[in-house]
N, C-alpha and C positions, 0 to 999 in steps of 0.2 A: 510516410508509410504507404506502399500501394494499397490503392482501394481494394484488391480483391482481397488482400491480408487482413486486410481493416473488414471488409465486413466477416471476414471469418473470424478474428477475435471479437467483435459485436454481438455473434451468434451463439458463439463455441460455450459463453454459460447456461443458458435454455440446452443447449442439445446434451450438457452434461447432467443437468437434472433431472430430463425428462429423458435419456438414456437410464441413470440411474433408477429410477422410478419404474420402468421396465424390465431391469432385471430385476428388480424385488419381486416382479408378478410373474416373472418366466425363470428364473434360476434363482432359487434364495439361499442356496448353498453360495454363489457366488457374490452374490450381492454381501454377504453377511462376513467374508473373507475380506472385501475391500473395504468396510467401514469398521472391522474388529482393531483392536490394540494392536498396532505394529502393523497395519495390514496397506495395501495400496494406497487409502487418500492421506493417512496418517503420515506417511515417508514421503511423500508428495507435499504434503502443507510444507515439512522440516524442509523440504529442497527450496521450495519458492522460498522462503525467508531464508536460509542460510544461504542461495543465490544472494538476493538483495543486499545481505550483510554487505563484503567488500565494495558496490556499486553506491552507495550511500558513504560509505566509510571515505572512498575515493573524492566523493564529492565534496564531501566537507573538508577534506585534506586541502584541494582546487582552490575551493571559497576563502579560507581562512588564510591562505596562502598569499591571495592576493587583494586582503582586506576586506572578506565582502564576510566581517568577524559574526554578525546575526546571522544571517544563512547558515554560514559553515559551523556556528554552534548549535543553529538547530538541527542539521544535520548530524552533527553529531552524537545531539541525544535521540535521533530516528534511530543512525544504527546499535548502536545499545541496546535499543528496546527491540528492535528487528533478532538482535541476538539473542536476547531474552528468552521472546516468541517460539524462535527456532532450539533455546534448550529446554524448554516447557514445555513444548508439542513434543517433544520424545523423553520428559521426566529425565532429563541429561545424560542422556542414556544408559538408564538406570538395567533395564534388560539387555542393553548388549555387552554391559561389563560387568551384567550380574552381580550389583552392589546393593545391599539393603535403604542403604542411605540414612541420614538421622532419625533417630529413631521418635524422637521429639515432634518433628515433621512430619515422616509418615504415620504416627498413631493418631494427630488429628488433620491427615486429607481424606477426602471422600473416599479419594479411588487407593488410597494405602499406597500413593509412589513417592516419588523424592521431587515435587516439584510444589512450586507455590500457587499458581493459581488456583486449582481446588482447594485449598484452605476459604475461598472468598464463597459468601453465598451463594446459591447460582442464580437467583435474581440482579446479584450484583455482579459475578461473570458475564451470565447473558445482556445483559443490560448495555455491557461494556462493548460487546459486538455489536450491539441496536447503533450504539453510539458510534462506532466506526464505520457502518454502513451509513448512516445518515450522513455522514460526515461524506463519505466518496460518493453519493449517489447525489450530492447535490448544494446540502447543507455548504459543505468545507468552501467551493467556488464566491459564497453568496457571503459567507462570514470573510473570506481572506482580502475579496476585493474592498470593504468596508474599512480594512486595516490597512492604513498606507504603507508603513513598514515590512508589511511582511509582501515582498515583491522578488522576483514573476511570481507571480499569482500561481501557476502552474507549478511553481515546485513547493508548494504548500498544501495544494488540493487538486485531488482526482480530474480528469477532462469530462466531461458528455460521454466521450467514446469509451469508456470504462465504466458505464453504468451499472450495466449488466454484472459485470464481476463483482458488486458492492451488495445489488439490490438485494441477492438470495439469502445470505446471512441474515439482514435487518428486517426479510420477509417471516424468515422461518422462527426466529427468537419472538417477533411481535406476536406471529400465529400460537404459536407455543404457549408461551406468560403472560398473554391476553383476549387474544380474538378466543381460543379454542375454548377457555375458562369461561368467557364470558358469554357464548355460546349455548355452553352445558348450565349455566343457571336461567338464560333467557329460553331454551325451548328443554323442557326434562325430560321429552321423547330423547334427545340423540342419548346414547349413550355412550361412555368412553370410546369405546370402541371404533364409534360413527365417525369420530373426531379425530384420531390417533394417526398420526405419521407413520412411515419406515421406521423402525428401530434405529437408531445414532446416525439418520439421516442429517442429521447437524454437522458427518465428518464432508461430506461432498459440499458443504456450505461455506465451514472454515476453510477447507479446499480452493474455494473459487474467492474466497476475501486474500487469501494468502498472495495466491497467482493476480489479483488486482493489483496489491501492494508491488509485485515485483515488476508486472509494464508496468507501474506508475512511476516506477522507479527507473524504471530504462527508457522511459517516455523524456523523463527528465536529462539524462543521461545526454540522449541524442540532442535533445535541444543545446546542452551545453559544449557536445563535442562539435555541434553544425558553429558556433561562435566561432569568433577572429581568431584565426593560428598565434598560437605562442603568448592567448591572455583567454584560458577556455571561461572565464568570468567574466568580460565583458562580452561586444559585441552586439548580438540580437539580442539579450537581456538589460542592456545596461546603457542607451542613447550617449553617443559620446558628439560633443560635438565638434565643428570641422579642425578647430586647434588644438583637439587634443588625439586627432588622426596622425601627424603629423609632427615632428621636431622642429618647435620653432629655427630659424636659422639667422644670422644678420645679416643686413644684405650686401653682396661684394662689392668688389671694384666695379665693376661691368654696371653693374645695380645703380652705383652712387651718378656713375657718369651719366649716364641714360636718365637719372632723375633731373638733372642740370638742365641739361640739355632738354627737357621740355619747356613749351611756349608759356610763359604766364597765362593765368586762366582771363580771360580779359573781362 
């Protein structure tokens, strides 16, 4: 990846928070459009996952194709869950086909839509994003190398260079369900208020976990399409060595006579 691309994916999560964070203070009409239900980051999260979908799907097709059967299954339950994600972030799109959905379901989610994650406490929701940002910001590298099985290392956990896209989510859930709580009992001067975020500032959060997920996923992508033409499973992932570059051959006439014909070793 060129470095100038590279430091602007680096940056681009800081300028999107702290862009966001500025229009809360100079346009709250607008700011309150892009993080509402259905509204800019919402349709934005569903894209980065429903991207990722096919790119992951493909991948495990590749791996399992050519034996490499752990990868390509776990890949294959990444994409699942990636499709999951992507019909959960829009309630399956319960408003664009204007469907009530069961009714069983909706009478105990939070938000009254046709999806399953709200059914889960939101310490257990949020908890679950704590965990997947730990996981990309740093965690996932240090647990997968410890696993010998689970190899490249890189198509199991985030790089360094996707820090940033991890960090915001695991910043704002910890702030939120701990720092902020724990805060308002440790000084009783602040009060809520002192403490208190943007309103559903969590959507430009999910936002930038989502968009993680998808370079992390086309990070991998490329490493497996830069691999040996016509085996995109070996290659730079997979150290092959000199006789397995190569079809062995016997050796011919030319070969036999030529071996004759040298001197005894003396």
């Amino acid at each position: 990846m060129p470095g100038r691309l590279s430091s602007i994916l680096f940056w681009l999560p800081l300028a999107v928070v702290v862009g966001q964070s500025v229009l809360y203070l100079t346009y709250l009409n607008g700011y309150l459009w892009s993080v509402g239900e259905d509204g800019a980051y919402e349709w934005a999260t569903f894209a980065a996952y429903a991207i990722a979908v096919p790119v992951t799907g493909i991948l495990a097709w590749r791996w399992l194709r050519h034996g490499f059967r752990l990868r390509g299954a776990a890949y294959l339950v990444f994409t699942l869950g990636l499709f999951f994600i992507a019909g959960e972030e829009i309630s399956w799109g319960q408003r664009i086909f204007n469907f009530a959905g069961p009714e069983v379901l909706v009478e105990r989610n939070l938000q009254n839509e046709a999806n399953l994650h709200n059914l889960l406490g939101r310490l257990a929701l949020e908890g679950a994003y704590i965990a997947l940002g730990i996981w990309g910001i740093g965690l996932g590298r240090v647990v997968v190398r410890r696993i010998s099985w689970l190899r490249p290392v890189h198509a199991f956990a985030p790089g360094r260079e996707l820090f940033w896209w991890f960090f915001p989510v695991f910043a704002y859930y910890v702030y939120v369900d701990y720092l902020a709580p724990g805060l308002a009992l440790a000084i009783p001067a602040l009060g809520e208020n002192d403490l208190a975020l943007p309103p559903r500032f969590q959507e430009p959060m999910e936002f930038l976990l989502g968009v993680g997920f998808l370079l992390f996923v086309l990070t991998v992508w490329q490493r497996d399409s830069s691999s040996q033409p016509g085996n995109p499973a070996v290659g730079a992932w997979e150290p092959r060595t000199s006789a397995s570059r190569a079809p062995l051959q016997k050796p011919g006439l030319v070969d036999q006579v030529a071996q004759r014909e040298q001197p005894p070793p003396k």
